[in-house]
One Martini backbone bead per residue (centre of mass of N, CA, C, O) as a GRO file, in nm:
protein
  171
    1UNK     BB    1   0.094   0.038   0.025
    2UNK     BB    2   0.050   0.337  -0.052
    3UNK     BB    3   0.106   0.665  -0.006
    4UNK     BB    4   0.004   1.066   0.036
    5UNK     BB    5   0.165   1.294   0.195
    6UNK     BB    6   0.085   1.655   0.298
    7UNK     BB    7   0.243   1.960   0.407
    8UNK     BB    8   0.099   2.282   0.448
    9UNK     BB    9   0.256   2.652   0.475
   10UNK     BB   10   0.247   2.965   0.563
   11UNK     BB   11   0.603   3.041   0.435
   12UNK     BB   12   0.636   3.230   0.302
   13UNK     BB   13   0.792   3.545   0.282
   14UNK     BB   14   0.550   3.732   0.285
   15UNK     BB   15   0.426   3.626   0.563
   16UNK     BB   16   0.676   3.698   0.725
   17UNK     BB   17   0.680   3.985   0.638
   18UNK     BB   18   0.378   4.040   0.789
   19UNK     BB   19   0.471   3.982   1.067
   20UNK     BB   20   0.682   4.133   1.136
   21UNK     BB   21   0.541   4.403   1.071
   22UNK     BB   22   0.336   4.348   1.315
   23UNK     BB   23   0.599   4.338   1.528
   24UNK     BB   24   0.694   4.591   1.466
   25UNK     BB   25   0.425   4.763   1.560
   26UNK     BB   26   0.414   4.707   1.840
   27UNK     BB   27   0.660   4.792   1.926
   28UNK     BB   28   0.616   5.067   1.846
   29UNK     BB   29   0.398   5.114   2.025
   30UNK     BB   30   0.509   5.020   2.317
   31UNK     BB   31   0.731   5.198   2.354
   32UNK     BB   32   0.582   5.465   2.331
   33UNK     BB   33   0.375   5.382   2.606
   34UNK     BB   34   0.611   5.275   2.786
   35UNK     BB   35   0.849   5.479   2.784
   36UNK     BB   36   0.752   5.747   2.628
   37UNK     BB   37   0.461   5.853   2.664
   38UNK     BB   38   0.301   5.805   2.387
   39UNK     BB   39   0.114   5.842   2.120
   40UNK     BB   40  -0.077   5.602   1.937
   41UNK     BB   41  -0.281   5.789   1.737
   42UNK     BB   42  -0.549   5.769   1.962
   43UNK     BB   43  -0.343   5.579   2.143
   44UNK     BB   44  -0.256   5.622   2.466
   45UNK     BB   45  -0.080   5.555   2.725
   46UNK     BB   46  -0.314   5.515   2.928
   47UNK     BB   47  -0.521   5.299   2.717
   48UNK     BB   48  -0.540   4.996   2.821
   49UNK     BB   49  -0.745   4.915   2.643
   50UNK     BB   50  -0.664   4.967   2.356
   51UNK     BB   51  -0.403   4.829   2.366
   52UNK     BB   52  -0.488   4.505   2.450
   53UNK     BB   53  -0.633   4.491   2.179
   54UNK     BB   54  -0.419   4.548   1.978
   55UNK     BB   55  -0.230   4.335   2.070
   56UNK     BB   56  -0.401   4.077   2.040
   57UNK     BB   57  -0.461   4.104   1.720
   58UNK     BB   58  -0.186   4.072   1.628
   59UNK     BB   59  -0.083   3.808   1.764
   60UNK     BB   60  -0.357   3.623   1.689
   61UNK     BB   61  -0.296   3.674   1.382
   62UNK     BB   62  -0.035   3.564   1.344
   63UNK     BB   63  -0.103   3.274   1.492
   64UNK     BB   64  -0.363   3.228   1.237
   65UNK     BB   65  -0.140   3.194   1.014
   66UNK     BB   66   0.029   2.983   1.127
   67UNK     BB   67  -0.198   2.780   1.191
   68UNK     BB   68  -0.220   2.703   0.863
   69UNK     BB   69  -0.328   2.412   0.708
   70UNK     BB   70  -0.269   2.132   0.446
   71UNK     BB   71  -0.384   1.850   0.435
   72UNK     BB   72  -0.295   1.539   0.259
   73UNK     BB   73  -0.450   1.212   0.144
   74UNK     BB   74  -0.320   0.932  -0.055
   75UNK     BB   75  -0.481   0.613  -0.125
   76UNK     BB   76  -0.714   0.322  -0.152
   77UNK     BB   77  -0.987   0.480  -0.072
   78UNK     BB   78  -0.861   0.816  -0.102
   79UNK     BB   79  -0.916   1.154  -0.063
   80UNK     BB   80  -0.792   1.359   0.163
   81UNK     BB   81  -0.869   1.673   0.391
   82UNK     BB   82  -0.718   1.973   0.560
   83UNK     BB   83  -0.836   2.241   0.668
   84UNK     BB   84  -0.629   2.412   0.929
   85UNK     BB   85  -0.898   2.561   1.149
   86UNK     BB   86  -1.203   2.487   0.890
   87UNK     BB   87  -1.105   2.186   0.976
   88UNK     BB   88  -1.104   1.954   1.225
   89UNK     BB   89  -1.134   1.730   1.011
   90UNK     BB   90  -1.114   1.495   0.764
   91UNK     BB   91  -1.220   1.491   0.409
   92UNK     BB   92  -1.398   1.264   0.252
   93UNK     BB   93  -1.300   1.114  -0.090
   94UNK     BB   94  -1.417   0.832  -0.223
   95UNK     BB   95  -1.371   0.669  -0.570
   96UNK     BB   96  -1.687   0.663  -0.577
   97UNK     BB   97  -1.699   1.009  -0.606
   98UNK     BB   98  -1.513   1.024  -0.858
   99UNK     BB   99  -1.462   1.071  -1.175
  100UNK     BB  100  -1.230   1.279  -1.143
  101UNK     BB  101  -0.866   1.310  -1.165
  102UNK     BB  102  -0.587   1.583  -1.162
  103UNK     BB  103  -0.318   1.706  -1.224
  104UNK     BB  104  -0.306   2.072  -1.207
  105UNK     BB  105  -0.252   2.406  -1.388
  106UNK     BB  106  -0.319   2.707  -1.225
  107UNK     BB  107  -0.487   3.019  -1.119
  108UNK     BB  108  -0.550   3.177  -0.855
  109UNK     BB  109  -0.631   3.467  -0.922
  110UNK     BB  110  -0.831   3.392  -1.173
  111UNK     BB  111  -1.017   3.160  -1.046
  112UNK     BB  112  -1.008   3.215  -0.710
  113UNK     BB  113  -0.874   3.481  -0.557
  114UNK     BB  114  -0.648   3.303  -0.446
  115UNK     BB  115  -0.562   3.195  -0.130
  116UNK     BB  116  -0.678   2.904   0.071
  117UNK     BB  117  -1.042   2.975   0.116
  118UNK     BB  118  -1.187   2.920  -0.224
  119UNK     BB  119  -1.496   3.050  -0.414
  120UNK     BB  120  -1.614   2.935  -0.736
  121UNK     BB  121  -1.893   2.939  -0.974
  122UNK     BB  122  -1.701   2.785  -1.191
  123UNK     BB  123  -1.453   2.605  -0.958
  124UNK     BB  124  -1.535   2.597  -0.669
  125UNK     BB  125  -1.343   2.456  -0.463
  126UNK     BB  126  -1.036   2.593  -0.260
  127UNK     BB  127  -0.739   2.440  -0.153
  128UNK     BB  128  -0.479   2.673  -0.076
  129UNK     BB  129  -0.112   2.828  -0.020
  130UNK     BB  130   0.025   2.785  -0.296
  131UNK     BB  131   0.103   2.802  -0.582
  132UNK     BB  132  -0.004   2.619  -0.915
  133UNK     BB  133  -0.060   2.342  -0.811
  134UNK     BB  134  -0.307   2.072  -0.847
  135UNK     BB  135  -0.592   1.896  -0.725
  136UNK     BB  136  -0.867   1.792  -0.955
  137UNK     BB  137  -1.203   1.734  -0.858
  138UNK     BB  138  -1.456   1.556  -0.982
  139UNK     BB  139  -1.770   1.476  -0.908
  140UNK     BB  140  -2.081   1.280  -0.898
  141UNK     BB  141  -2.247   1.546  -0.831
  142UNK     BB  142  -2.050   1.812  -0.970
  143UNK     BB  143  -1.823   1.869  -0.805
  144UNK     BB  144  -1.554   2.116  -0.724
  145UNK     BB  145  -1.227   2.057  -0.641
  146UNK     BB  146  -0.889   2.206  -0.500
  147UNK     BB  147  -0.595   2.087  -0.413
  148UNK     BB  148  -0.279   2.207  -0.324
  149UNK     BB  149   0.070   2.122  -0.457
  150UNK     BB  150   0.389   2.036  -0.438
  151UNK     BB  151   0.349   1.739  -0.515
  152UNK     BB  152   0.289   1.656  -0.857
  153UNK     BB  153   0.452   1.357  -0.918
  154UNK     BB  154   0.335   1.198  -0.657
  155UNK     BB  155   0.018   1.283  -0.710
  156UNK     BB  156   0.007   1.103  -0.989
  157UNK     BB  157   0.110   0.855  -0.933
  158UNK     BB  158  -0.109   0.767  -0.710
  159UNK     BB  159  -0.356   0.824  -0.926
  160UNK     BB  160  -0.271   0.611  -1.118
  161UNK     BB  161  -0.300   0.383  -0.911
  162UNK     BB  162  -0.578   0.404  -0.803
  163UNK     BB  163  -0.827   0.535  -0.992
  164UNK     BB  164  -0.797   0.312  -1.194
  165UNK     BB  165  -0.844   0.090  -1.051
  166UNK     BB  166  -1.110   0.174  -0.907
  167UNK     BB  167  -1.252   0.193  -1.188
  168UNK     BB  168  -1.199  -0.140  -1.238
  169UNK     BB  169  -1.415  -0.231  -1.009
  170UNK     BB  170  -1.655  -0.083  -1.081
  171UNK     BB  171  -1.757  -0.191  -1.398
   0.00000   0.00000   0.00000
């Protein structure tokens, strides 16, 4: 049995520089209020219901883009998926509900407009986090899924070996 495990998370440069930057303002928010006693914006140093909501949203904020994954597996069952944490448990889609399933190359930002978790009544629902590979899935009641995948030569090696057995023994 062979089986095709894959974990992405948002850690891109960019998604790293936007932390930064959140934790960069907090700095300078935190040093202006308490050491030199300076207004930041309308929130004075005295201020300390509006601190702590600050202080809360930004690390909350950087805290919920950290824990944010992807998770993929396939295998003879079929293929799961947990976009995590708008999915606390793995959603399964057994072989004999997927009519269709191919890696392909698309456009995160023309077919889906970005990455995440996204929306489109035209491509269905796409759960990715980079790039521009993923599997997609074409269901035998019409639903269109697509997994975004970094290893798009392992996830067809597997989808080859899968999805065709599995369709030969549908017939």
């Amino acid at each position: 049995m062979r089986v095709f495990n894959e974990l992405q998370r948002f850690d891109q440069w960019w998604s790293r520089l936007g932390a930064a930057a959140l934790l960069l303002a907090l700095s300078y928010g935190c040093y202006h209020w308490y050491v030199l006693g300076n207004a930041v914006g309308n929130i004075g140093p005295g201020d300390h219901i509006p601190q702590l909501i600050a202080i809360f949203a930004i690390v909350l904020s950087v805290l919920f883009v950290k824990m944010i994954t992807l998770r993929s597996q396939i295998d003879e069952r079929g293929i799961r998926y947990q976009f995590f944490p708008f999915h606390r448990s793995y959603r399964n889609v057994p072989w004999a509900a997927i009519s269709s399933v191919t890696v392909r190359t698309y456009g995160p930002l023309k077919e889906y407009g970005g990455w995440g978790y996204r929306l489109s009544p035209k491509n269905g629902k796409a759960y990715n986090i980079r790039g521009t590979k993923g599997i997609q899935l074409h269901l035998t009641d019409g639903e269109k899924i697509l997994i975004g995948t970094q290893k798009e030569k392992d996830a067809q090696a597997i989808l080859d070996r899968y999805f065709k057995s599995s369709n030969a023994l549908n017939l």
